[in-house]
C-alpha positions in Angstrom: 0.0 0.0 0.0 2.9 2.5 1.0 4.3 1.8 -2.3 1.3 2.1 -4.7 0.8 5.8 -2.6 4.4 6.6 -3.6 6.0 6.3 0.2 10.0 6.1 -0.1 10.8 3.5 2.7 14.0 4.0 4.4 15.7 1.1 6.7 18.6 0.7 8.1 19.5 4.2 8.8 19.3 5.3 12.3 17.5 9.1 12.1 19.7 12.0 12.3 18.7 15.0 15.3 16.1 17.5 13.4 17.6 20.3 12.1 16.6 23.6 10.1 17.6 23.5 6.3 15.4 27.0 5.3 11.7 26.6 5.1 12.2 22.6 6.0 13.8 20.4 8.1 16.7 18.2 7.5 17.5 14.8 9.3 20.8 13.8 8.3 20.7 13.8 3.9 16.7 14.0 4.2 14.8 17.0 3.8 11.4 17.1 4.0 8.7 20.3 4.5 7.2 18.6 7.8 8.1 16.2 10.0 6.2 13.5 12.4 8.3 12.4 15.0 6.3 8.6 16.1 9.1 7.5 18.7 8.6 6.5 22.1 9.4 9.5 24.1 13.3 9.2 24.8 14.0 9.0 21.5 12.1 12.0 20.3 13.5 13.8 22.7 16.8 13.2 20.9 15.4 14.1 17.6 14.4 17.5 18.4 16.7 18.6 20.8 18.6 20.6 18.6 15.4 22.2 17.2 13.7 22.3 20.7 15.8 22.0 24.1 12.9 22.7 26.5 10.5 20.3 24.7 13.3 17.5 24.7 14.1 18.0 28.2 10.1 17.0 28.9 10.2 14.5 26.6 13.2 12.4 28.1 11.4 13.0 32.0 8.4 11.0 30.5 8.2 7.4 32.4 8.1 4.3 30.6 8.7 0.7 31.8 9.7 -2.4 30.8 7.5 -5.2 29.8 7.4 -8.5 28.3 5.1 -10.2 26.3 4.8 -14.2 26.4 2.6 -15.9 23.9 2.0 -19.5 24.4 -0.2 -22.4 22.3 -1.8 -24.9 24.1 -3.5 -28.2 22.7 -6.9 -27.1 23.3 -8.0 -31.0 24.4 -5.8 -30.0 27.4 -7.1 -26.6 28.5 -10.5 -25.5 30.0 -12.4 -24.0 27.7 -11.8 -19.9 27.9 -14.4 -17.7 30.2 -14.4 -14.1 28.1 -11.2 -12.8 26.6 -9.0 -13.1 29.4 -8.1 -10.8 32.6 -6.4 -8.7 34.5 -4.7 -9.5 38.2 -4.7 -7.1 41.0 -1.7 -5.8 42.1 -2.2 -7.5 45.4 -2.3 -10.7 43.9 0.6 -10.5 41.0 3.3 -12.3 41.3 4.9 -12.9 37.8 1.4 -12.3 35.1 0.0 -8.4 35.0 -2.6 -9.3 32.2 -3.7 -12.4 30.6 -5.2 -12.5 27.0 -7.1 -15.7 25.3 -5.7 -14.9 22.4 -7.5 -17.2 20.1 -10.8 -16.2 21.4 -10.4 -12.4 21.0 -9.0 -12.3 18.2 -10.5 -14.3 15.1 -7.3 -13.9 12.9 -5.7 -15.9 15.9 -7.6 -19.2 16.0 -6.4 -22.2 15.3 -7.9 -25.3 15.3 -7.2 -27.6 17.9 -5.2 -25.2 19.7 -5.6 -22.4 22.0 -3.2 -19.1 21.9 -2.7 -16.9 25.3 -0.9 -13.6 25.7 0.6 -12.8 28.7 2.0 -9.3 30.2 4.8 -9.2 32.6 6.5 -6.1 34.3 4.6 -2.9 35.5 5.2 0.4 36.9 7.6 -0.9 40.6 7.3 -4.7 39.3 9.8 -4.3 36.1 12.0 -7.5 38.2 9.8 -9.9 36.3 10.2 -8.7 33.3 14.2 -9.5 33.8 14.3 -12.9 34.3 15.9 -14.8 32.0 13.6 -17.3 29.3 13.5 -20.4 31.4 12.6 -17.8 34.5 10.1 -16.5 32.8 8.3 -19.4 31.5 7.8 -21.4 34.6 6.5 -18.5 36.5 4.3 -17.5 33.7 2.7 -20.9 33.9 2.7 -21.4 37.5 0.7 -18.1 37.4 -1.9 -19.9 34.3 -2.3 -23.1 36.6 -3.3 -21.2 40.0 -5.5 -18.5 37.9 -6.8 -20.3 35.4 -6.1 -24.2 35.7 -4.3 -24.2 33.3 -1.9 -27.2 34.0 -0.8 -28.2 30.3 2.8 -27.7 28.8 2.8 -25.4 25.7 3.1 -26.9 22.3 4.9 -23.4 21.1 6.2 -20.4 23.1 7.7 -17.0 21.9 9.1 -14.0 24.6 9.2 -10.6 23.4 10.8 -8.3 25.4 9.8 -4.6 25.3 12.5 -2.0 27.3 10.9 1.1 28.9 8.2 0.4 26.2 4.5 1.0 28.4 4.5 4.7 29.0 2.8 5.9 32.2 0.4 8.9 32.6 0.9 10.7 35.8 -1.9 13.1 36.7 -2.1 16.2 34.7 -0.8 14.1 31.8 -2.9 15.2 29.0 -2.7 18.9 30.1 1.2 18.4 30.1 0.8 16.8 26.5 -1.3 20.1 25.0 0.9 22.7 26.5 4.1 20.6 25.2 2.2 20.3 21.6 1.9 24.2 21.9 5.6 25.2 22.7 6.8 22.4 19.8 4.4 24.3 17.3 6.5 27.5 18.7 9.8 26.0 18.5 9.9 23.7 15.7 7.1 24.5 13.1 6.3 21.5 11.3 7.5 18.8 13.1 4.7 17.0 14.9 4.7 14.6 17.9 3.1 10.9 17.6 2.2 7.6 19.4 1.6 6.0 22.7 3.6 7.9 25.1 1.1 11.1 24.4 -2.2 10.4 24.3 -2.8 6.8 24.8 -1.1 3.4 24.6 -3.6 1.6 22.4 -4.1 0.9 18.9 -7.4 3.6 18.5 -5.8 6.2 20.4 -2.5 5.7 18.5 -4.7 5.7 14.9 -5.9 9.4 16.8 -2.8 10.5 17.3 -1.3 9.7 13.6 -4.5 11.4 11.6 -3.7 14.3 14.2 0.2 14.5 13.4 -0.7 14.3 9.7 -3.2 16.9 9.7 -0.9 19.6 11.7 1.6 18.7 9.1 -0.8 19.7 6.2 -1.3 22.7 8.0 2.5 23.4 8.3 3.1 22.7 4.8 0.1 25.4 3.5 1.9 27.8 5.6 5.3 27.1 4.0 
């Protein structure tokens, strides 16, 4: 689709800090009229430091924490049947899970037949230690979790860790107040390049499909103006 709407597709290249080339903005030999900056927060702060100090220095203060995802497939013989699409556990009560998914039963691209898929979360805001242990860690106090909260007492068929560094942003209050007024000094600063993705405005996919038809309309407005 990107290439049928005539979207160059750079890899491999690790973007350059932003930096004023006239009535544009240049990141290392690319030049372009408007810029959206969909990092997590850290990042963009490096990206428009140059172009905006005090909006970097609030960008690299924004939390984020570690978490790891852990998806497992389970012969579905062997599993009670999923109640709803899965759940979350209090923080009184965690000990290695945050959040469980039936994977297969929320998502219909996901079944299988004959098999059931779960999602698990590890690591939170003051639990990231979970998220740390090593694979074989991991796994048997992921499942030692799924047998005492959801009998689930079968081995998996397949398993596959992914590990996401300071990847869950958190939201303090005053958080979306913060966001507007840093929005406001970037337009200010840097006209025409646009903040977006999960540490602003919302970690999941709807908000972050919000945020990305918001970023691309500012820069349609930033390009008129140029």
């Amino acid at each position: 689709a990107l290439d049928v709407a005539g979207v160059r597709v750079i890899i491999g290249h690790a973007a350059a800090p932003l930096e004023r080339a006239g009535a544009s903005w240049r990141s290392g030999d690319h030049e372009a009229d408007a810029v959206i900056v969909a990092t997590p927060a850290r990042a963009a702060a490096h990206l428009v430091r140059a172009a905006a100090p005090a909006v970097a220095a609030e960008l690299a203060a924004l939390e984020a924490v570690s978490v790891t995802m852990v998806t497992l497939a389970f012969d579905a013989a062997q599993v009670p049947p999923p109640g709803g699409s899965g759940y979350l556990v209090p923080r009184a009560a965690q000990r290695t899970i945050t959040a469980c998914s039936w994977a297969s039963t929320k998502w219909a691209h996901w079944h299988r037949p004959g098999q059931v898929l779960v999602r698990v979360s590890v690591g939170r805001s003051g639990a990231e230690a979970a998220a740390d242990l090593d694979d074989d860690e991991l796994l048997d106090g992921v499942l030692a979790d799924l047998s005492m909260q959801a009998g689930v007492r079968a081995d998996p068929t397949e398993v596959r860790i992914t590990r996401w560094p300071a990847s869950m942003p958190q939201y303090p209050p005053g958080h979306l107040d913060r966001m507007t007024a840093l929005d406001r000094q970037l337009a200010d600063a840097a006209p025409g390049v646009v903040l977006a993705g999960a540490a602003y405005r919302g970690i999941g996919i709807p908000a972050c499909i919000r945020s990305a038809h918001h970023a691309a309309a500012a820069c349609r407005r930033a390009s008129a103006r140029n």
